[in-house]
N, C-alpha and C positions, 0 to 999 in steps of 0.2 A: 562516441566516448569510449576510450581505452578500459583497463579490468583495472587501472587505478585510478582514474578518475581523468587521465588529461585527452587534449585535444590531440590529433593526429602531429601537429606540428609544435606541439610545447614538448621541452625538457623538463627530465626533473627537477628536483631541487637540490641545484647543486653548491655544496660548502666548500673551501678551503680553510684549511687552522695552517697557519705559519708555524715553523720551531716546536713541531710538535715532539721531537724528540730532543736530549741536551746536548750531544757532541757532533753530529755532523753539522758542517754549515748552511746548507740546505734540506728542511724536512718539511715535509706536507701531508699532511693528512687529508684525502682527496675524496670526496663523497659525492656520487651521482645517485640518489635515489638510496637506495640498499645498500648499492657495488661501493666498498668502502676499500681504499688502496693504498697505504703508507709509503710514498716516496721521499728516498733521501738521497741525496749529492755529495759523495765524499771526493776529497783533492787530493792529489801526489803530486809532486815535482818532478815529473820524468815523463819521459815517452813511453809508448808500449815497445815492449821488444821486438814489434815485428818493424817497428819504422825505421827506414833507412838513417844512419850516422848525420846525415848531410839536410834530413828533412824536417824544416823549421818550422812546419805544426804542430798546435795542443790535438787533443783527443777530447771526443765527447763518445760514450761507451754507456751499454744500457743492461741489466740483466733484470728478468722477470719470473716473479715465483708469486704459485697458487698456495696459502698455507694450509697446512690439512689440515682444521677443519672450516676452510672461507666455502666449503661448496655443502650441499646438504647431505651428501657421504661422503667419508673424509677420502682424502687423496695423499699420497704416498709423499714423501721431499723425494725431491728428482737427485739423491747424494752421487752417485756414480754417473749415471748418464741424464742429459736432460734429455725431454722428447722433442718431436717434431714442432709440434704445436707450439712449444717453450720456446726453440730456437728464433721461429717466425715472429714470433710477439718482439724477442728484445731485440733484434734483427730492425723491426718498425721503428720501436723505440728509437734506436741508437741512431739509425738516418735521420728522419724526424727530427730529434733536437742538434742534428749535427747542420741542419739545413739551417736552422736560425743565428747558427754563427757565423762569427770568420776565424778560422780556426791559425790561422797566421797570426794572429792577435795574443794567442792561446800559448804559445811556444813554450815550451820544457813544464807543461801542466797537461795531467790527465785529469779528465773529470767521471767520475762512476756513479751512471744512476740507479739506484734499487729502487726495483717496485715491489711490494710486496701484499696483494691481495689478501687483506685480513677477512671481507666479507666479499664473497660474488653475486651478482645478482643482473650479469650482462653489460657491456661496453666496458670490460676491465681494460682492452688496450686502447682504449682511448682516453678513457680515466688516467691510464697512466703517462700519457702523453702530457696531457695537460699539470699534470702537478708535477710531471716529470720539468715542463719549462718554467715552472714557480720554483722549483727546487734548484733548478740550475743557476737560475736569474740570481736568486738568493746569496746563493753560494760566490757567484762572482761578482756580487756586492760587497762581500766581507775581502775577497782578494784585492779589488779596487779599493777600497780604504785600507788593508795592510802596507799596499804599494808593491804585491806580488803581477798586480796586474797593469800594467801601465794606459792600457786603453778600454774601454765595454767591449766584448767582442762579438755581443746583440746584436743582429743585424734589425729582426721588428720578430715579435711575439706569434708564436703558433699553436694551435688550437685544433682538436681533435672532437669527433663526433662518430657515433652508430646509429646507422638507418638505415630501414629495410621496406617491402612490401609486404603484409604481414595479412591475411586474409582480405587480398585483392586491392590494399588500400596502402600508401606509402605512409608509414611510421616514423618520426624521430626519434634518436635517443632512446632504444630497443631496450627492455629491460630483457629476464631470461626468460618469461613464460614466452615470451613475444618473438626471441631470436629463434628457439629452440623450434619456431615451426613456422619462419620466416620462406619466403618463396621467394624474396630477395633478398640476400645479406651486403652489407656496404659498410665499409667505413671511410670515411674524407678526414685526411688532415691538411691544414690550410695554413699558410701565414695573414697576417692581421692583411696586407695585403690584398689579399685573396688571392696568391699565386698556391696552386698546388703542391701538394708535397707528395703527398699519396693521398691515390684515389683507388683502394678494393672493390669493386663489385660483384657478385658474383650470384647467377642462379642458381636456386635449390630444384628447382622444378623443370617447368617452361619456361622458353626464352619468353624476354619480354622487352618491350619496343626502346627504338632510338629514344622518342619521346619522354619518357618513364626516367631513363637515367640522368635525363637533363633534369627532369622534375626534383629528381632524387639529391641531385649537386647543389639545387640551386634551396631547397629548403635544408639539407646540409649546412650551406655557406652560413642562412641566416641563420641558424641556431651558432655553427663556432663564430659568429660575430658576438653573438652576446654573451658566450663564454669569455671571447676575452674581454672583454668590458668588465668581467667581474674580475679581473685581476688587477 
């Protein structure tokens, strides 16, 4: 039994609120346990400037922010430079939900998703994954009935998860006391599927067996099954 009460392979108790904010079209308020993460989906009609004249893709784009005070001493806003660790998160993000479309679909529309970490409490980038493709879905549901959109450009629903080896024993859905002194870190994000999108693993310590990280994927997969069944 964990230091909150659950089994080695249960999640938290995870919530979505839809439209939790008024003017973006997609907003989620995304809660795993603690880790509490307000994403929202705003649209433009245009490309990013980096795309070629001739290239007849939408964009799906992600940025991610810790707000000072979501951790239990506050943390700076990243105004001038973001760090490392900031870049990697919406870097995730931005592939991740760029995998669930078809971005040919999407043509002369950006989509931008904010994640914004109001409470941390471990798996914030996978929290944001997931309400990140609630947020997005959303969003391209009001373009589909404007008739900005002419087709879904959904390919099938993705789903994110944190798990680790955590005092010799594999963990799902790491909260922070638990990551913070993990000898495995991992996170798997999957489509409904089950085709991979990203798979992180990584040792804090000693290596540890081929065995262990098939263990680690495959009680991964069942926990993001049942995530997305909640959506």
């Amino acid at each position: 039994m964990r230091i909150d009460g659950r089994e080695n392979n249960q999640l938290r108790k995870i919530k979505f609120t839809h439209n939790y904010t008024k003017h973006a079209p997609g907003s989620i308020l995304t809660e795993f346990g603690d880790t509490k993460v307000l994403v929202t989906a705003s649209v433009e009609t245009k490309k990013p400037k980096w795309m070629e004249e001739d290239d007849n893709r939408g964009w799906v784009t992600a940025e991610y922010s810790l707000l000072p005070a979501s951790t239990n001493t506050r943390c700076k806003r990243e105004r001038d430079k973001i760090s490392g660790r900031t870049q990697e998160i919406q870097r995730l993000i931005g592939r991740s939900l760029r995998a669930c479309v078809d971005l040919e679909k999407m043509s002369g529309i950006t989509i931008t998703i904010d994640a914004d970490v109001i409470q941390a409490d471990g798996g914030t980038r996978t929290a944001s994954i997931c309400g990140g493709f609630l947020a997005l879905k959303d969003a391209i549901e009001k373009l589909l009935e404007s008739g900005e959109l002419k087709e879904n450009p959904i390919i099938e629903p993705i789903g994110a998860i944190s798990i680790g080896i955590v005092d010799g024993e594999i963990k799902l859905d790491l909260n922070y006391a638990e990551d913070s002194h993990a000898q495995v870190d991992s996170n798997v994000v999957l489509t409904k599927s089950g085709k991979i999108v990203d798979f992180q693993t990584t040792s804090e310590g000693e290596p540890y067996e081929f065995d262990k990280m098939i263990e680690i994927f495959n009680i991964a997969r069942n926990g993001i099954n049942t995530i997305i069944k909640m959506y």
